[in-house]
N, C-alpha and C positions, 0 to 999 in steps of 0.2 A: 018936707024938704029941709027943715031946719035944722032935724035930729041927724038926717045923712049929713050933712055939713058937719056936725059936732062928732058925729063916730070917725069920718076921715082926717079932722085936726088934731082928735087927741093922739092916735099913733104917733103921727107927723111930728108932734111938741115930745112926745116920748125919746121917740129916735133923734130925734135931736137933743136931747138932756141926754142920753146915751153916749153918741159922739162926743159931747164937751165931758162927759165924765173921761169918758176912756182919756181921751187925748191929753188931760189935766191929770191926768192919775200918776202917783210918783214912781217912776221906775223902780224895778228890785234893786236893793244890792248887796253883793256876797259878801257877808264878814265871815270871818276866821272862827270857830268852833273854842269855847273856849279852855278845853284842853291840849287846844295850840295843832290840831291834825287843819288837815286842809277840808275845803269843804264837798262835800260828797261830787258836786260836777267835776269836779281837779279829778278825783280817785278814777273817774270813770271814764275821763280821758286820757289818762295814762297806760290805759287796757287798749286804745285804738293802734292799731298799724297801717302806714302808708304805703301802698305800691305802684311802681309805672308800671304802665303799661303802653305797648307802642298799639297803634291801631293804622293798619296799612285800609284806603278802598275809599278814607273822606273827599270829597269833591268840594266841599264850601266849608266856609265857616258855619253852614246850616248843618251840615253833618254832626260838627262836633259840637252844636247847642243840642240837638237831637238825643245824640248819645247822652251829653250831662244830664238832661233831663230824665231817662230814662236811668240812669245810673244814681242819681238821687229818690230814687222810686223805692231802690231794690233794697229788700231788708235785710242790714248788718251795716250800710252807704252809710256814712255819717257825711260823707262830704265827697265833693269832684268837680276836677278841672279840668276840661277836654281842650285841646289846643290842635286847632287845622292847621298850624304853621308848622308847627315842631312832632305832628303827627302822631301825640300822646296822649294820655288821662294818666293825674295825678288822683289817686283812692286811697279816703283816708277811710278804714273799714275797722268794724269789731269785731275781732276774730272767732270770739266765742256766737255768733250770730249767722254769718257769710267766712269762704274762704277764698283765696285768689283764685283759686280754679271756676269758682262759681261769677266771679266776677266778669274774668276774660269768656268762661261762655255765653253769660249775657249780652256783651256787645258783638261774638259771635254769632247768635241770636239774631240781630237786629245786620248781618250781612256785611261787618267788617271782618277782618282780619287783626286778630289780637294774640301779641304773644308777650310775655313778662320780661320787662327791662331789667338787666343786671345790673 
């Protein structure tokens, strides 16, 4: 009985010296390269494009968590804002990866009505 005692604590003291590392651990932070360029995240957000999109057919504000969750799924998404008030998704997407076409079929997909805001 004694030795099962001592295999279920030592995990237990593991994962807990885990937690306090993690949570103690010092954040990243991006310094500048020092040939003075930016640092490679900057370049690679500068490749992203934003599009609206109107999406007609939400019913709650559960629609349009729905849709962002599944619009943050889709590979090339980097990001999305779906709004049942204003009856849109803001997609900030990489072009080289998705294009808007694929985008508005996906939440066609999913039984709205999506067409690109000018």
């Amino acid at each position: 009985m004694m030795r099962l005692r001592q295999r279920v604590g030592i995990p237990a003291v593991l994962t807990t010296l885990c937690v306090v590392l993690v949570a103690t651990a010092p954040l990243a932070v991006e310094r500048p390269v020092p040939n003075g360029s930016p640092p490679s995240s900057h370049a690679a957000a500068a490749k992203n494009e934003r599009v609206l999109i109107a999406v007609e057919g939400m019913s709650c504000t559960s629609c349009a968590k729905g849709i962002k969750a599944m619009l943050k799924r889709t590979p090339g998404v980097v990001s999305a804002e779906v709004s049942y008030e204003r009856r849109e998704a803001s997609v900030e997407y990489d072009p080289s990866r998705t294009s808007t076409d694929k985008i508005v079929e996906a939440i066609t997909n999913l039984g709205y009505k999506a067409t690109l805001k000018e």
